[in-house]
N, C-alpha and C positions, 0 to 999 in steps of 0.2 A: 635435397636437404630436408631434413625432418621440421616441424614445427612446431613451436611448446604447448599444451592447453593449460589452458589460465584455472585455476581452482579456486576463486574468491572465496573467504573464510570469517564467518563472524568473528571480531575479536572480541564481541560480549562473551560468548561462549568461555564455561570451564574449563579449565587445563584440561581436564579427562578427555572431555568433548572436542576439544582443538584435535586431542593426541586420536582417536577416534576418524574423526574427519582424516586426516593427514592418512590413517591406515587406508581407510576406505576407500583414496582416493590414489592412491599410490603415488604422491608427489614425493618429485626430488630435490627440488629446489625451490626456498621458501622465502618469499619479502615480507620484510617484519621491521617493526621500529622495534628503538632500545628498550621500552618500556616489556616488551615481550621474549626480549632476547634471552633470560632467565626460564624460562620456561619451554622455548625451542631447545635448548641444549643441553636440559633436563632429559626432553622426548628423544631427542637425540641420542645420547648416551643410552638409552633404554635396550635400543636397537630394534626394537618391532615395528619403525614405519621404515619407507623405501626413501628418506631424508638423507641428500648425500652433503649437499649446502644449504650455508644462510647467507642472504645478502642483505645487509642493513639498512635501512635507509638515510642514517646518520653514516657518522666515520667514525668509529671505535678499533679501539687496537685489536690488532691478530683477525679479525674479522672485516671479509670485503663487502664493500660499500655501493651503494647503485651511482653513485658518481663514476668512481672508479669504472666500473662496466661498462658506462656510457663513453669514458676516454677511451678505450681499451677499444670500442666499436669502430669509434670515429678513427685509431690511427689503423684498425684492418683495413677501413676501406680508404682512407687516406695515401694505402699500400697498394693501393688496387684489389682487394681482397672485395668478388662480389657475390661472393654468396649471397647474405643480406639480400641484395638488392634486385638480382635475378631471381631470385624465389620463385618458386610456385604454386599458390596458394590452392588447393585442394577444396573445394565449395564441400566437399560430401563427408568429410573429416571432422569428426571431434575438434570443438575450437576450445570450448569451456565444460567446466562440469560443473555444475551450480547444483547446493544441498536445500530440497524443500525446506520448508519451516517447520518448525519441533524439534524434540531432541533429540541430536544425533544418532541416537540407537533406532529411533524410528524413524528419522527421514531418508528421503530417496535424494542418489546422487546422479540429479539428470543432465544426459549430454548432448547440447547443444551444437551445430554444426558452425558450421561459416554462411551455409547457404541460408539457414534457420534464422540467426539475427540478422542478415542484411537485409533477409525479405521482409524482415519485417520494420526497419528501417525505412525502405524505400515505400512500405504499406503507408508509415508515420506520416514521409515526407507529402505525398499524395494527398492527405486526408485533412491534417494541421496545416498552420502556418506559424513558421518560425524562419526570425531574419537573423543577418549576420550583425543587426547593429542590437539583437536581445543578448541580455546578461540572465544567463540559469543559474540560478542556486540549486548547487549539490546537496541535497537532502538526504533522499535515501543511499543506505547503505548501496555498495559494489557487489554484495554476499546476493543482493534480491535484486532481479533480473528486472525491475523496474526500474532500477537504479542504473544498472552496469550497461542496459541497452539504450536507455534512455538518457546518456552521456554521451553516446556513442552516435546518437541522433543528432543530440546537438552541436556535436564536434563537424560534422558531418554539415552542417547549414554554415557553418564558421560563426556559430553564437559562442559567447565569452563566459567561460564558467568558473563561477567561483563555489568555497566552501563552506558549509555552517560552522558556526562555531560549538554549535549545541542546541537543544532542543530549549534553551531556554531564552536564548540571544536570537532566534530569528526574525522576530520583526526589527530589532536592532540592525539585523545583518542585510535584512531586505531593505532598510534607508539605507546604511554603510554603501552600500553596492549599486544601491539604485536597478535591483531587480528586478527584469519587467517579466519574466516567466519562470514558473515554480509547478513542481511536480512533487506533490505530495500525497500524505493519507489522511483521511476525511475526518479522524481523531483531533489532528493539528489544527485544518480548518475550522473546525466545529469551534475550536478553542480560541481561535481567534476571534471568529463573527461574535461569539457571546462576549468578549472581552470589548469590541467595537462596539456592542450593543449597549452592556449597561456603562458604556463612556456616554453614547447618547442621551440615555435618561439619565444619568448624573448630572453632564450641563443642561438637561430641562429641553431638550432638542428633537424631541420624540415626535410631535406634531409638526415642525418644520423639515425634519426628512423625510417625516407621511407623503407632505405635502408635493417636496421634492420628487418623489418617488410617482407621483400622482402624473404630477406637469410633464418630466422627462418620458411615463410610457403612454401619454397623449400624442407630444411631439414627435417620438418613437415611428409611430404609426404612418406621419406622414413623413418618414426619412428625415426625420430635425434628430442627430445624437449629442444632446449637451451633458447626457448624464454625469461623462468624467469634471464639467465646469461646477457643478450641482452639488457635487460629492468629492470637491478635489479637499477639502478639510478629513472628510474619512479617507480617501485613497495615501494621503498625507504621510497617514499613521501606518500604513504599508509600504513606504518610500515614496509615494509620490508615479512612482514608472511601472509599478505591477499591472499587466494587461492580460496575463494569460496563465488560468492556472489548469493544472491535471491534476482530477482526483483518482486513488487506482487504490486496491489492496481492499475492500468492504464498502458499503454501501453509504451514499454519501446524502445526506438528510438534504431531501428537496428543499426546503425550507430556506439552507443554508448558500444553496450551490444558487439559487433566484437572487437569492439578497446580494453577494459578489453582483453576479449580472447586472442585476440592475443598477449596481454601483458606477457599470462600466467598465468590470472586469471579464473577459468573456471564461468562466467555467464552466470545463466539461469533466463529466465522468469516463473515465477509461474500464476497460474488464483485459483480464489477461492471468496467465498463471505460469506458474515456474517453467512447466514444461513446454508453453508453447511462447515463450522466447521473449516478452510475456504477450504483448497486446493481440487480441480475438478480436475484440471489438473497442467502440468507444461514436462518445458524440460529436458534435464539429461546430464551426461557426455557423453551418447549413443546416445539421441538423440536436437541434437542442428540444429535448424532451425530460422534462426535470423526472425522476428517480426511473431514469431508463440509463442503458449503456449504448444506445444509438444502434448502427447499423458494424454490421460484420468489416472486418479490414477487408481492404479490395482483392487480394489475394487469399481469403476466407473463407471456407463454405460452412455456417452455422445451422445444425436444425436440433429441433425441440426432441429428443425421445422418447417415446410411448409415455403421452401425455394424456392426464388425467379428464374427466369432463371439463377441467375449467380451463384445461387446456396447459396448464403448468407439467412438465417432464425435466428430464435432465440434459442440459445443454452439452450437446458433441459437436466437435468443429474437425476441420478439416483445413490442410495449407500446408503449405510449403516452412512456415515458421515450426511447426509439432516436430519436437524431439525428436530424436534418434532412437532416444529409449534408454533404460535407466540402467546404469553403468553397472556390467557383472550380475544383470538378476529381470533375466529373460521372464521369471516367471511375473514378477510385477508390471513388466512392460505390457505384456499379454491381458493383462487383467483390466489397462483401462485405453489399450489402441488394438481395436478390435474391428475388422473387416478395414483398416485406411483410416476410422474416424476414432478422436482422443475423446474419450469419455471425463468429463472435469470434475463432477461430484457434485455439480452445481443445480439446481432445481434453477428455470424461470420459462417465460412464456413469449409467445412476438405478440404485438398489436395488429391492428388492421391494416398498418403503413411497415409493417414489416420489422418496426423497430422492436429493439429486446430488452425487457426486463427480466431483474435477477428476484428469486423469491427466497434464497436462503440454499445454504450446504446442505446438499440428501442427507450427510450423517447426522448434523442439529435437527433436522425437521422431528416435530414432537409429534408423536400419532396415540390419539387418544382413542380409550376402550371402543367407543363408539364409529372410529375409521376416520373423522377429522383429522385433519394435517394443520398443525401451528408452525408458522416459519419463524421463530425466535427474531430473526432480523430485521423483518418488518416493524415489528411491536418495537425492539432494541432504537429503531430512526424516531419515534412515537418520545421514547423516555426520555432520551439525549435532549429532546430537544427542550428539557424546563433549564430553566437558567444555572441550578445549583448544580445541576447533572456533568459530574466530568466523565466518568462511563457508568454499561449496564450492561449487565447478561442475563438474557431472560433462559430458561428452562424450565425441566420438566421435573416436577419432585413423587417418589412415587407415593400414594394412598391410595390407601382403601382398595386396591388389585387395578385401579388405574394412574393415569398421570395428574398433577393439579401444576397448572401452569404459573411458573413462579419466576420471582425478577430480582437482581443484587442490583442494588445500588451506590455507586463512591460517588460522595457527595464531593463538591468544591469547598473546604476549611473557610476560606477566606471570602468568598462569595456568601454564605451560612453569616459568618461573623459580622461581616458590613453590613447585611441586611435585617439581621436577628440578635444582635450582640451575642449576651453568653447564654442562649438559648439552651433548656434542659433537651436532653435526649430525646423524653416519651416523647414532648411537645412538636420537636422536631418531627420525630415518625409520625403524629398525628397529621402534619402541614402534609408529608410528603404523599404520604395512604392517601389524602382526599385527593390530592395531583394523579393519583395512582387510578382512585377509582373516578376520576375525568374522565382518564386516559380511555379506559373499560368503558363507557357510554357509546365509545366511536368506534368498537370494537362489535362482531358477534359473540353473541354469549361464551359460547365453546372457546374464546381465547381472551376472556376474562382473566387477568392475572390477581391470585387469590393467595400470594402469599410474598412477605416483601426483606428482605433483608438490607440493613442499613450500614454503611460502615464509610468510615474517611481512607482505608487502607487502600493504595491499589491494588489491580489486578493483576492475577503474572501474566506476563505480557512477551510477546515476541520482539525483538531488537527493533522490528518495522510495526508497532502498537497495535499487533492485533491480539487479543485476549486466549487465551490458552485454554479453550473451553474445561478441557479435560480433567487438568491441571487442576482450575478453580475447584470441579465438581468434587475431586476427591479431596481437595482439601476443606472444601464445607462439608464431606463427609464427616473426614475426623474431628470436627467442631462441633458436630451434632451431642 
């Protein structure tokens, strides 16, 4: 008996993009709510994908239902019909085929095994701890393999998942639920702690959770943990049960991931990428190294390649989790799984205990006239973290035959306004340039950021909030 590979599909994506996906990937059969259903049977009708059914998730007429399917299963085998159940599940087989991020014309549709995500499951389970009496909240999407695998983890420990309602309702959804573990991107977080923050200085409480913060990592030391008693008014404001968060998908402002911690939250940084099912590495309740990604999964072999004097190269791993390789286009597979090891695109360096930090994407790295290397994402954890900052893209803008390192900023509307009322524009830019040239004191000269752009508009942003570097540059092109 054959068995189906699951194709997860942004449903942010454009119709073009959906129909695009759907060719690429040669699916036949598609689950979809009613809200989509107008637009499946548009592509349908076209005839250029390999689309032979829709199954609904609702009950609407003339069109079958995943209800229906499921009765349909239950009386085959209620018949004795066991196919189903004898199965044979094939470890070295195409399970999924999951689309990088970007636009469908340029992303890769990687496929993933059966053997690729259990190993790396069983890597999770090794490493974390998660019980059967945690409640996960569903955050990320199913489309990004931080999401789809890392549901599949917790299903796996028999933790109890529920769903967000929105990007706007989550800490609503985190008291509703009483969630004690949460697996998000460091975008979300960041937004939260500063939202925890100026509640602190609002009620005038700024010196008494110094203080708190002082006595718990005294106590700390000698195995006294009251943090969570200390801090159960802020943990409050996260439900109350939040114990355990993952950061994954960009680099998560040390800053930010200490303050959880020392709340009593234990936060760690994860690293992982499409193709390798995703997690590489990540940190643990053992080992916590703030703006590192800890040590390799246990089934991982990490090393640095042709690395620089400071020791920074491009991180290639190795495991049992690394792709199959990207579906129908030998030649791109070739181009980043070369001799056994997946080459990620990622610049960072190990420390003296072996643990890993990340320095920034080899294709953002800025290289100026003079051979210096600026890692944008460094300087980017730097910006995030003034209070009005909701994001920042720092780059390279050309002059004079070289690069001058430059930074966009979307300010917070509402944060600006409590704080400054109807403050004028210049004024604005004046406050935020001197935050700016702070920032540049703690800096080497060479990544001096010397030019600033201001705006409340966001970023284009991928479905999972990471910024579109590309995207942005060519649209502050046509602005220019």
């Amino acid at each position: 008996m054959g068995h189906g590979i699951a194709v997860p599909l942004d449903k942010g994506l454009p119709d073009d993009e959906i129909e695009m996906s759907l060719k690429k990937s040669k699916a036949e059969i598609i689950f979809c709510e009613e809200a989509y259903l107008e637009t499946i049977k548009n592509i349908m009708l076209k005839g250029e994908t390999s689309l032979k059914k829709i199954i609904c998730m609702e009950k609407i007429d003339r069109t079958e239902n995943i209800k229906e399917l499921v009765e349909k299963g239950e009386d085959l085998i209620s018949e004795g019909d066991r196919r189903f159940i004898d199965s044979k599940i094939d470890l070295e087989s195409v399970a999924e085929i999951v689309f990088t991020s970007g636009t469908t014309a340029l992303s890769k549709a990687v496929m993933l095994t059966q053997k690729n995500i259990i190993s790396n499951i069983n890597d999770m389970n090794k490493v974390e701890r998660m019980y059967e009496t945690d409640t996960n909240i569903a955050f990320l999407p199913f489309h990004h393999t931080f999401g789809s695998t890392g549901i599949l983890l917790f299903l796996s420990k028999g933790v109890r998942n529920v769903f967000c309602d929105g990007l706007r309702h989550v800490q609503e959804n985190l008291r509703e639920y009483k969630v004690s573990v949460f697996v998000c991107v460091p975008l979300l977080l960041e937004a939260m702690y500063k939202k925890i923050e100026a509640g602190i200085e609002k009620k005038g409480k700024t010196k008494t959770v110094k203080l708190g913060l002082k006595l718990s990592g005294i106590l700390l030391k000698f195995g006294i943990d009251i943090r969570r008693k200390i801090f159960k008014d802020i943990l409050a404001e996260l439900g109350g049960e939040l114990r355990f968060i993952v950061s994954g998908a960009s680099p998560l402002d040390r800053k930010v991931a200490k303050a959880f911690n020392d709340f009593g939250i234990l936060t760690i940084q994860g690293y992982g990428l499409t193709e390798t099912s995703p997690v590489l590495a990540a940190e643990s309740i053992n080992v916590l190294r703030y703006g590192s990604i800890g040590y390799p999964m246990p089934s991982v072999e990490i090393k640095i390649f042709e690395p620089n004097e400071e020791g920074i190269g491009e991180i290639i791993a190795k495991g049992p989790n690394v792709m199959l390789g990207y579906y129908e286009d030998e030649e791109a597979t070739k181009e980043v799984i070369i001799n056994g090891w997946y080459h990620t695109g990622d610049l960072g360096y190990k420390d003296k205990d072996g643990i890993i930090f990340i320095t920034g994407r080899k294709k953002n790295v800025i290289v100026l006239k003079n051979g210096k290397n600026v890692y944008p994402e460094e300087i980017e954890v730097l910006v995030n973290n003034l209070p009005y900052v909701a994001e920042s893209m720092v780059y390279g803008e050309e002059k004079d035959d070289d690069l001058m390192v430059s930074v966009k900023i979307v300010y917070n509307k509402d944060y600006i306004k409590e704080k400054y009322g109807n403050i004028e524009e210049e004024t604005l830019r004046d406050i935020v340039w001197q935050d700016i040239k702070q920032i540049n004191t703690k800096l080497p000269k060479y990544k001096y950021m010397k030019k600033l752009i201001l705006t409340d508009e966001p970023m284009i942003k991928t479905t999972t909030q990471k910024i579109k570097r590309n995207s942005e540059l060519e649209k502050m092109n046509k602005e220019k």
